[in-house]
SERO-4910 file (N, C-alpha, C, O; in steps of 0.05 Angstrom, whole numbers):
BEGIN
 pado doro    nc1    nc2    nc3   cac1   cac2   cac3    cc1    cc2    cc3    oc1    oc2    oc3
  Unk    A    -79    353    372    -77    362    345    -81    339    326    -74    316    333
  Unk    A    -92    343    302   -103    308    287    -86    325    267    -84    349    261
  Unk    A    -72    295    257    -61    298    233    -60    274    216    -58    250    222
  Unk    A    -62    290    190    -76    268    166    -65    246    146    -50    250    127
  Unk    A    -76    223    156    -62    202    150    -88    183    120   -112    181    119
  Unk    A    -65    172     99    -78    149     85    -69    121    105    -49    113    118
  Unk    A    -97    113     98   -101     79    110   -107     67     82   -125     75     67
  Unk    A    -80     38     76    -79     30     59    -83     -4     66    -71    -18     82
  Unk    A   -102     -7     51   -117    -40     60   -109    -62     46   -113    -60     21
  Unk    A    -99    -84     54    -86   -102     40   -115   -123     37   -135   -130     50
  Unk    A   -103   -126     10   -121   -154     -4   -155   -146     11   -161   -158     31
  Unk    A   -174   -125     -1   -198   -130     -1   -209   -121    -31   -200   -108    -50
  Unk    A   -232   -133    -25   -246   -118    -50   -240   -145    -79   -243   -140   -103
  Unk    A   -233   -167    -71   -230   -192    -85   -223   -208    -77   -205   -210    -61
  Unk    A   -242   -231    -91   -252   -248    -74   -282   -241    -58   -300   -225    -61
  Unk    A   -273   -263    -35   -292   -254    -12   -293   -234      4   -312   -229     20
  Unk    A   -269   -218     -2   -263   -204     25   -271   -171     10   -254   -157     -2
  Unk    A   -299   -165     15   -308   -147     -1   -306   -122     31   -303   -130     54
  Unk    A   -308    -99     24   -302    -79     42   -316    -58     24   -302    -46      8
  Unk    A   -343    -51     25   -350    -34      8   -342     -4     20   -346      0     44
  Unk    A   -330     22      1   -320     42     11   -348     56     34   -354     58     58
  Unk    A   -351     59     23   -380     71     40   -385     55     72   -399     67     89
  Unk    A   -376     36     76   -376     20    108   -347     27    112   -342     34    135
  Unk    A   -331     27     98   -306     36    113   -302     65    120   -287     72    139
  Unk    A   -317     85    103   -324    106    122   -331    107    140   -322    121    157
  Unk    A   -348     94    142   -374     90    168   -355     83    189   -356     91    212
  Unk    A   -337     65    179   -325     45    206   -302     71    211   -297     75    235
  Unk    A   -290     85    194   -275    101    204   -290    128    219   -281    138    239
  Unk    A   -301    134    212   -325    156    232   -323    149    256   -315    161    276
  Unk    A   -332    122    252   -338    114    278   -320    101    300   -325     90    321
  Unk    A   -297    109    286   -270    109    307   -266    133    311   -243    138    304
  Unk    A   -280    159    321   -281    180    308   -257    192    299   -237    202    310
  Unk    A   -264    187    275   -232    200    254   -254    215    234   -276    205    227
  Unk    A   -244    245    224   -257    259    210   -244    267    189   -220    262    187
  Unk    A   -259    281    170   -252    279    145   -250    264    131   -234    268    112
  Unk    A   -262    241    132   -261    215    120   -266    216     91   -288    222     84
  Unk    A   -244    212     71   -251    206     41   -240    177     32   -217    172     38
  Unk    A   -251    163     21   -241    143     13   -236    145    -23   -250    162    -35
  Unk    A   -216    129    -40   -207    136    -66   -207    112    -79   -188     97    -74
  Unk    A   -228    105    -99   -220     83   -113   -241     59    -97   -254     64    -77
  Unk    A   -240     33   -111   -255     19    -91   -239     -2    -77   -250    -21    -66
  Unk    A   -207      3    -77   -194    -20    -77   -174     -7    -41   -150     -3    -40
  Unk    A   -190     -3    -23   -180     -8      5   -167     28      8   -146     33     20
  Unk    A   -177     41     -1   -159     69      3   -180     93     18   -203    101     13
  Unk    A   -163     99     36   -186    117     56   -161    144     72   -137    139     78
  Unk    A   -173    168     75   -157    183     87   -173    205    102   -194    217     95
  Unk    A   -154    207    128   -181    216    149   -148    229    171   -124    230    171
  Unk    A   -180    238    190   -152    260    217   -156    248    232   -176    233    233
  Unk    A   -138    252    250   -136    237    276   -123    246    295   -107    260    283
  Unk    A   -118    250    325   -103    250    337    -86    233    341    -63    239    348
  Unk    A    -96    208    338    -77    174    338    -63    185    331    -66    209    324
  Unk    A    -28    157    329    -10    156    314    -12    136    300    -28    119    307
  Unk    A      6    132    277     -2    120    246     -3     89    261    -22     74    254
  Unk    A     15     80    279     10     42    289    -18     49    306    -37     40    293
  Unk    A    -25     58    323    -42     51    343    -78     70    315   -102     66    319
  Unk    A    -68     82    297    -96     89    279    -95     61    269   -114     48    277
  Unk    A    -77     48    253    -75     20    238    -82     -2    250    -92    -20    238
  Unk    A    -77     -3    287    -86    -27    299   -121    -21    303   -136    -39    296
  Unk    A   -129     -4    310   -161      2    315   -179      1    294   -202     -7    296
  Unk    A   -164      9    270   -174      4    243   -178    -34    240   -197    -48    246
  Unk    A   -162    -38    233   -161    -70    232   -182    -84    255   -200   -100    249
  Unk    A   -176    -77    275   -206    -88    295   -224    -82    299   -240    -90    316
  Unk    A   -230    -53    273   -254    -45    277   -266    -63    254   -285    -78    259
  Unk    A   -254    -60    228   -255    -78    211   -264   -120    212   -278   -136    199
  Unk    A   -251   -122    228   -252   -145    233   -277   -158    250   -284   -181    249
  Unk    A   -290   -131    269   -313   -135    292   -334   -131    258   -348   -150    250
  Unk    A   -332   -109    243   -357    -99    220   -355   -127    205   -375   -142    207
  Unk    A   -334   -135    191   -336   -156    169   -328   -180    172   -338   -197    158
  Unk    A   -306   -188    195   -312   -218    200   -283   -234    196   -270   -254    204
  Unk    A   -282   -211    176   -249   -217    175   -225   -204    178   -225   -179    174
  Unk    A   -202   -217    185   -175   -194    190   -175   -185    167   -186   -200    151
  Unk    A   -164   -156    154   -153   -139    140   -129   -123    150   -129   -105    167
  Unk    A   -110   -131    139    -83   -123    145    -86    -92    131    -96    -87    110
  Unk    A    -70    -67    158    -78    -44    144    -52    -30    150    -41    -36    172
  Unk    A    -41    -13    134    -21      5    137    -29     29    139    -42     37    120
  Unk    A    -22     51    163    -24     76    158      2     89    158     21     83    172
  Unk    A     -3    113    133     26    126    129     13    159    122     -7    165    109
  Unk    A     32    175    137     19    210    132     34    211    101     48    197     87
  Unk    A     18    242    100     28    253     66     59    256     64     72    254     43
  Unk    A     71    264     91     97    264     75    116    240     75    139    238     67
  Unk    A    105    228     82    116    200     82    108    189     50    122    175     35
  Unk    A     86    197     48     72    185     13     92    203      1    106    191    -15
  Unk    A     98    228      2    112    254    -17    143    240    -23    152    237    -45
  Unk    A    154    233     -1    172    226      4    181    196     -9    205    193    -13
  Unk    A    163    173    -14    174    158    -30    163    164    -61    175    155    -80
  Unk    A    144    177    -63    147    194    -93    176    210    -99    192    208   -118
  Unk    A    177    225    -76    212    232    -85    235    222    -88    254    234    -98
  Unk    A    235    195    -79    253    173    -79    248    146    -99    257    123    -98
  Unk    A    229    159   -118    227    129   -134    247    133   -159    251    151   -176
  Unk    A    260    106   -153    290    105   -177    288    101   -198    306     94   -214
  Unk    A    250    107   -205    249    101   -241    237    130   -254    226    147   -240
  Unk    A    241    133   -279    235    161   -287    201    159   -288    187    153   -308
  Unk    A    192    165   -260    166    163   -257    155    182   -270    132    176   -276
  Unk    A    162    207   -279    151    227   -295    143    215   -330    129    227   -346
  Unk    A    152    195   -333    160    185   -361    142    155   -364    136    143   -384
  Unk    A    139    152   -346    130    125   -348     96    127   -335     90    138   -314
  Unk    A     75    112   -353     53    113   -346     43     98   -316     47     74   -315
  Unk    A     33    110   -298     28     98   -273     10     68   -271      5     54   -252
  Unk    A      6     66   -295     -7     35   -296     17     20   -281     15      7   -260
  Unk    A     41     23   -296     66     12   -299     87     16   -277    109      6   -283
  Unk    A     84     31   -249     94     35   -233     82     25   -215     57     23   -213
  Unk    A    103     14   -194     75      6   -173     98     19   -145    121     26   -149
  Unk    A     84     20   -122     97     19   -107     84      4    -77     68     16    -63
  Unk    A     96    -26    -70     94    -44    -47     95    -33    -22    119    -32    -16
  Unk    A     80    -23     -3     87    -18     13     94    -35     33     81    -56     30
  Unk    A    106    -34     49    114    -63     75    118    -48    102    126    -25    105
  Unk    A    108    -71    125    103    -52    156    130    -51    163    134    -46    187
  Unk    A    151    -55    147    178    -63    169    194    -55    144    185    -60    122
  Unk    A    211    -46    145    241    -46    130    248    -70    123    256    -84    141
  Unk    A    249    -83     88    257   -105     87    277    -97     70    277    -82     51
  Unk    A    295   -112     80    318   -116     63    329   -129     40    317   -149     31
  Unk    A    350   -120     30    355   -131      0    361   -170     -3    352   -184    -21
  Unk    A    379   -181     24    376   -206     31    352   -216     29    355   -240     26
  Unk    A    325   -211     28    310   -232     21    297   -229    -11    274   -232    -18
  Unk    A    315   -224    -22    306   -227    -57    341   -227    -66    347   -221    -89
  Unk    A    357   -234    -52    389   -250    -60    385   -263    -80    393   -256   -102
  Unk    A    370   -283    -76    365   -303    -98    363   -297   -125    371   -308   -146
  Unk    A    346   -270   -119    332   -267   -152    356   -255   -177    371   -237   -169
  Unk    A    358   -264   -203    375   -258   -219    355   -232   -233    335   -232   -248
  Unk    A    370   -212   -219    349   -194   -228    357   -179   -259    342   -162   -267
  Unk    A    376   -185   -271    381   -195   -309    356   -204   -316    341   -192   -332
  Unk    A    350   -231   -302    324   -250   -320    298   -239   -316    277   -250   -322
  Unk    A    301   -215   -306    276   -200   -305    273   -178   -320    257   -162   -313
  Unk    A    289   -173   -344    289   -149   -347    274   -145   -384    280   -159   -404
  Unk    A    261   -128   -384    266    -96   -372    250    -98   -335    262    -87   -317
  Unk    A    228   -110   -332    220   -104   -303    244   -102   -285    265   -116   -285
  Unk    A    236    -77   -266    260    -84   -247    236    -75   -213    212    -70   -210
  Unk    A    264    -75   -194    249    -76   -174    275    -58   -157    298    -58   -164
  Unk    A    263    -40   -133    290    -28   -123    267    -16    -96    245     -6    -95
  Unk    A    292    -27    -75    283    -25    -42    283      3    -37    302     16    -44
  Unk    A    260     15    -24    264     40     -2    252     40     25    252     19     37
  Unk    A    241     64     37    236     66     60    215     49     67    193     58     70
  Unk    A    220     23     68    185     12     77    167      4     51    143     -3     52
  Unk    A    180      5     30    168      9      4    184      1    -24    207      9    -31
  Unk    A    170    -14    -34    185    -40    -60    171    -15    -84    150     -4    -86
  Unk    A    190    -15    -94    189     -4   -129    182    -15   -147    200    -17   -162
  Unk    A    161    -24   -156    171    -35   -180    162    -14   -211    149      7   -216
  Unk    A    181    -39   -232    173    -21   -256    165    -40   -275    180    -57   -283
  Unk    A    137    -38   -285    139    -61   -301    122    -60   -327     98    -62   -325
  Unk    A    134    -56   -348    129    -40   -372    104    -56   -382     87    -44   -395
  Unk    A    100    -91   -373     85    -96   -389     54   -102   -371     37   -118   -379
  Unk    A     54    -85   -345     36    -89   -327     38   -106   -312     55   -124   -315
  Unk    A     17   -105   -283     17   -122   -262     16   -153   -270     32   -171   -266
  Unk    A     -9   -153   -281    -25   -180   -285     -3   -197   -301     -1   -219   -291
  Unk    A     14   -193   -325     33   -201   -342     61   -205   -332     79   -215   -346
  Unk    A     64   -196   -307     90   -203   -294     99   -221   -282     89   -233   -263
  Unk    A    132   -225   -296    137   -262   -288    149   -249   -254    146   -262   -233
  Unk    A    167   -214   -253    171   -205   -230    155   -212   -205    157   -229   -188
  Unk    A    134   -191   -211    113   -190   -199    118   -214   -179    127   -215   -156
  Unk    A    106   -237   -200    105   -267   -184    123   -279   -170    122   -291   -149
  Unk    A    144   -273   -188    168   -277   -164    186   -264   -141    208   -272   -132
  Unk    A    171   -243   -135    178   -231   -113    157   -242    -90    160   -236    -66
  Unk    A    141   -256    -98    122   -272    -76    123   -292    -72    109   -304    -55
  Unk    A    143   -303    -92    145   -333    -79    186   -344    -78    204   -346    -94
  Unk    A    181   -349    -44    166   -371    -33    148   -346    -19    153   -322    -21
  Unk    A    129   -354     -6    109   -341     12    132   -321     37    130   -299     48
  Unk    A    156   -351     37    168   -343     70    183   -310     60    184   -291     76
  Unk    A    190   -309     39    203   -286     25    196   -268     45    212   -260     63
  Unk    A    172   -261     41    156   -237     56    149   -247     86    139   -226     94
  Unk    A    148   -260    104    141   -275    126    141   -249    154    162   -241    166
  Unk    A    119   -242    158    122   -230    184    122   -197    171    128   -178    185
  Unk    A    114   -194    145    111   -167    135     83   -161    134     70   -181    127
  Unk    A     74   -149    137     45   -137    110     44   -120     95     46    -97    103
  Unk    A     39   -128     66     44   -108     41     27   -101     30      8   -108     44
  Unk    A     21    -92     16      6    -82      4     11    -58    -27     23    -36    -28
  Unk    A      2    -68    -42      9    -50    -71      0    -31    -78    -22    -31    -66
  Unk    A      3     -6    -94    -14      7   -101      3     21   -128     28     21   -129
  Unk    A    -15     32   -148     -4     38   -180      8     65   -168      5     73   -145
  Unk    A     20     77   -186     34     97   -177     14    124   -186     19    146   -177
  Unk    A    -10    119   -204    -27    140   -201    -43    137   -172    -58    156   -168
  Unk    A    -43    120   -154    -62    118   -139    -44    135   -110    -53    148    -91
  Unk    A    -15    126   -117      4    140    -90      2    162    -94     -4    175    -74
  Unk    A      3    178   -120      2    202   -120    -22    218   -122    -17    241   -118
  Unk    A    -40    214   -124    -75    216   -115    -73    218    -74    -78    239    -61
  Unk    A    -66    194    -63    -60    191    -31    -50    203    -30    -57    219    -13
  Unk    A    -16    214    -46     -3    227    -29    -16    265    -27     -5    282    -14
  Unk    A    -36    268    -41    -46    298    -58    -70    293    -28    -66    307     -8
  Unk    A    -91    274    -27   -110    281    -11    -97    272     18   -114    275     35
  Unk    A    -71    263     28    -69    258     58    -58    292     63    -60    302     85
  Unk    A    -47    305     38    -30    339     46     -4    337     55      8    358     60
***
C-alpha cells in the first residue's frame, strides 16, 4: 500500500547547491515513487510510496547525491504529521501572515536544554516554542531581519547531529493540503 509523503530538502536552491524541481522529479520517479509534485522552487516535493518516511529519506538523499554531486540532507514527513503540527502551533497562526511564521523542522526531538542560554525577553516580540520534531517560530519582522532567527544557530554545536530545515507557514500548509 503507498502512502503519501512531503520530502523536505535542506539548504538547496542557494548558492551552489542548485536542485532544479524538474530533476528532482525525475530523481524521484526514478526511485519509483509516483505522483510526484514538487511546490515552489526551494526543495519541496510530494510523491507515494510504499517506503517508510526514514528508508524514502535515506534513498532520496543518495539518489540525490549520485544526480548532483552533493549531500542534501532530506526529511520525509506524511500529511498528518504536517496537519498535526499546524494544529499544534502556539502562535495565532490564523492571524498572523505566513511570511511571518515559520516552522523548523528537525530529524530528532530536540529539546528545550539546547537554547537554555537564550534570554528569550531579548527577543521579543520574536519568539520561538518547541514541538514534535519541529521549532516555531514567530517573527513579525521576517526571516531575513531576525536577530532570533540568528541566534538560534549559533553556536553551530546548538543544533549538532540534527538536520533542519525551514519552511514559511504558507508553504507547511500548501505540503500539508498536497501530502492529504
Amino acid at each position: 500500500m503507498a502512502n503519501r509523503y512531503a520530502a523536505l530538502l535542506a539548504a538547496v536552491n542557494v548558492g551552489k547547491r542548485k536542485v532544479p524541481m524538474a530533476q528532482l522529479r525525475e530523481v524521484l520517479a526514478g526511485l519509483g515513487y509516483t505522483a510526484v509534485q514538487t511546490y515552489l522552487a526551494s526543495g519541496n516535493a510530494v510523491f507515494d510510496t510504499g517506503d517508510g518516511p526514514d528508508q524514502a529519506a535515506a534513498k532520496i538523499v543518495a539518489a540525490l547525491e549520485e544526480r548532483f554531486g552533493f549531500a542534501v540532507p532530506t526529511l520525509v514527513r506524511d500529511g498528518a504529521y504536517l496537519r498535526a503540527v499546524i494544529g499544534a502551533c502556539p502562535f495565532a497562526a490564523d492571524e498572523v501572515e505566513g511570511r511571518y511564521l515559520h516552522a523548523i523542522f528537525h530529524s530528532t526531538q530536540v529539546g528545550e536544554e539546547r537554547f537554555a542560554d537564550l534570554d528569550r525577553a531579548a527577543f521579543l516580540p520574536e519568539e520561538f516554542s518547541l514541538g514534535d520534531r519541529v521549532m516555531y517560530l514567530h517573527l513579525p519582522g521576517g526571516m531575513g531581519r531576525s536577530v532570533l532567527a540568528a541566534a538560534l544557530g549559533r553556536p553551530a554545536s546548538r543544533l549538532e547531529g540534527v538536520v533542519a530545515t525551514g519552511r514559511n507557514w504558507n508553504t507547511v500548509k500548501a505540503l500539508a493540503e498536497m501530502a492529504g
